[in-house]
N, C-alpha and C positions, 0 to 999 in steps of 0.2 A: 590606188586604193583609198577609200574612203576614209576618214575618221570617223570615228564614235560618235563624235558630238556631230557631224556632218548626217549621219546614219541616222541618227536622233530627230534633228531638224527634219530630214527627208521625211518620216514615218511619220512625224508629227504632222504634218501638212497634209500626209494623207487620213490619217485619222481625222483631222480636221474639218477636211473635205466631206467624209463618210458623214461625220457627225453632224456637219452642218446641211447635207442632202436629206438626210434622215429628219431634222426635223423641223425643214423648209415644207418632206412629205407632209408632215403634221400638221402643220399650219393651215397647206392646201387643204385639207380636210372641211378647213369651215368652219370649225370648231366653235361654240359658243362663247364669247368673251365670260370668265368668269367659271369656266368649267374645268376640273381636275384635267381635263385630256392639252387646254388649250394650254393651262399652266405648266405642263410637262414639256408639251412645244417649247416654250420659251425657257424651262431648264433646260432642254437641250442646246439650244442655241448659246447659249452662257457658253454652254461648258466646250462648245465650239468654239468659242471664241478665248477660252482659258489654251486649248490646243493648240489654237492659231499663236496665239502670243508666243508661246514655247515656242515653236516653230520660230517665230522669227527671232527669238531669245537666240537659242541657242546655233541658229545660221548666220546671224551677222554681226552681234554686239557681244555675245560671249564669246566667242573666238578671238576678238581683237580684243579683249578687255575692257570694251567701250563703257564711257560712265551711263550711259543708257541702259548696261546690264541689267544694274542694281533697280534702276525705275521698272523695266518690264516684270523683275520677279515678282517687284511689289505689288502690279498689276494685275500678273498672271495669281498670287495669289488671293486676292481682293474678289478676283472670282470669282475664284473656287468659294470661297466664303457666300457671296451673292445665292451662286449653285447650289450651297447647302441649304440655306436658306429657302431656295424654291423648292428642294424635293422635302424639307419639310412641310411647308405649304402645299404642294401639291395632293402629300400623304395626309394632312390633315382636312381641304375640300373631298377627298377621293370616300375617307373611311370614317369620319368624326361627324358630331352634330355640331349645334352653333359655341356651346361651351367648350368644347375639346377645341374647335376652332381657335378660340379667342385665346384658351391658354396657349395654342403651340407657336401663334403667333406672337402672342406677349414675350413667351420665351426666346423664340427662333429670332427674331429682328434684333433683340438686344446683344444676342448673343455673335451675330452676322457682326453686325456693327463693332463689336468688343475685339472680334479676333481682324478685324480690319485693321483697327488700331493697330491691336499688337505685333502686327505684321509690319506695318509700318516702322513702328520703331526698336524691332527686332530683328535676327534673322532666324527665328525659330518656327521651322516649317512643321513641326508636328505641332503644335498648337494650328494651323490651317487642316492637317492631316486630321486631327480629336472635333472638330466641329463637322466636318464633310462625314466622317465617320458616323457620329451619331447620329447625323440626317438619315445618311442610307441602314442602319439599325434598326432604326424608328417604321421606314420602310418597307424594307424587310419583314420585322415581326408583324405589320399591318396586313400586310399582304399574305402572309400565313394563316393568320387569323382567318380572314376571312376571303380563303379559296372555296370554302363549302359554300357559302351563301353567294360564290357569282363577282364579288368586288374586287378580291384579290386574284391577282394573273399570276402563273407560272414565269411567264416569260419574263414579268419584272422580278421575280425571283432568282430566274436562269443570271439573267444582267448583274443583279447585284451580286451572285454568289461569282461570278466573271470577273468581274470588277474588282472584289477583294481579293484573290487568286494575283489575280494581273499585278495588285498596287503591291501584292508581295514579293514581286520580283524583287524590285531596288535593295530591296533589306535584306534577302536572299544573298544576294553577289552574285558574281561571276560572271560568265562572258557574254551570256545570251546565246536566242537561237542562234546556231552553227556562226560564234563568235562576230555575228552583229553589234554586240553591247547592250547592256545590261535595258537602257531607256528604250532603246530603239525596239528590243524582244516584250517590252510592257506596253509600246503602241499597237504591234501588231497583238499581243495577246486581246488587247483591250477593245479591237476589230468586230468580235462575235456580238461582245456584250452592247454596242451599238445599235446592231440590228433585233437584238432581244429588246432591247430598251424604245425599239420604235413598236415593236408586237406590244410590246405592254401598255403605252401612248395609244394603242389602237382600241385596247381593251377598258382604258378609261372612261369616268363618265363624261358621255359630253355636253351634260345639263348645266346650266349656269347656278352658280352656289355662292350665296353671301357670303361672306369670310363674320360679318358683324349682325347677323339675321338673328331675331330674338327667337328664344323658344331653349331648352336644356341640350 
């Protein structure tokens, strides 16, 4: 019989995988360097690579209490931080002009960088949880906004309303699907929202967009 944390590793690796096929698809795409669709490619990949870490977190150095633990979480959440930071940017080439730009980057990069720090020399994960959060917020309401006019997609709707659902397991408790554990039941939840998130990457734009382009 497995362990939890074993269960955990396992599901992570697959997610992992899912996440990083999904947006290797993307990339294949061709995507114009510079284009909301290609900048999503590469938050996907990040946040494959946040999965993979866990994965290996929690299969070989949390198990034995290895002092490597503490480095990979630091990692795994330096990430997630990164990840926020690009689906901010992605939501700001995808829906904003050159000045919405310039703010969410002025914001999003300081703010990336701040919760990096604080991670570092902290172990408070919802401070990584409050910065990831209001990326996909920010996202979110973008993409609400503007479903009528063609920019905003359902599917990156579907993903992020998946996505908060899923991250609520952990805070929830208890056993998880048919007593899997609680992490291992928020990889598999978080399965769909993968493939939503690549529909939505499909429906981005894939014109090249200055982040620094004059004009309001």
């Amino acid at each position: 019989m497995l362990s939890e944390l074993a269960l955990s590793a396992l599901t992570d690796v697959v997610l992992a995988s899912v996440q990083a096929f999904a947006a290797g698809m993307l990339y294949g795409k061709g995507f114009s360097p510079g284009s909301a669709a290609r900048w999503w490619g590469l938050t996907m990949m990040v946040i494959a690579a946040t999965f993979l870490v866990g994965a290996i977190d929690h299969g070989f150095f949390e198990p034995a209490e290895h002092p490597w633990h503490q480095k990979l979480m630091f990692v795994n959440r330096a990430l997630v931080a990164v990840a926020a930071f690009l689906i901010a940017a992605t939501a700001a080439l995808q829906f904003l002009g050159p000045r919405g730009r310039k703010l969410v980057i002025a914001l999003a990069a300081p703010l990336a960088a701040i919760v990096v720090v604080l991670v570092f020399v902290s172990d408070n994960f919802f401070i990584v949880i409050a910065g990831y959060s209001a990326a996909m917020v920010l996202m979110l309401v973008l993409n609400l906004m503007h479903l009528r006019d063609g920019l905003g997609s359902w599917a990156m709707v579907a993903g992020i309303a998946v996505t908060f659902a899923a991250s609520a397991l952990p805070f929830i408790g208890g056993a998880g699907f048919a007593g899997i554990g609680i992490y291992a039941a928020y990889h598999i939840a978080m399965m769909p929202a993968v493939v939503a998130f690549y529909a939505a990457g499909m429906a981005l734009d894939r014109r090249p967009v200055a982040f620094f382009s004059q004009g309001a």
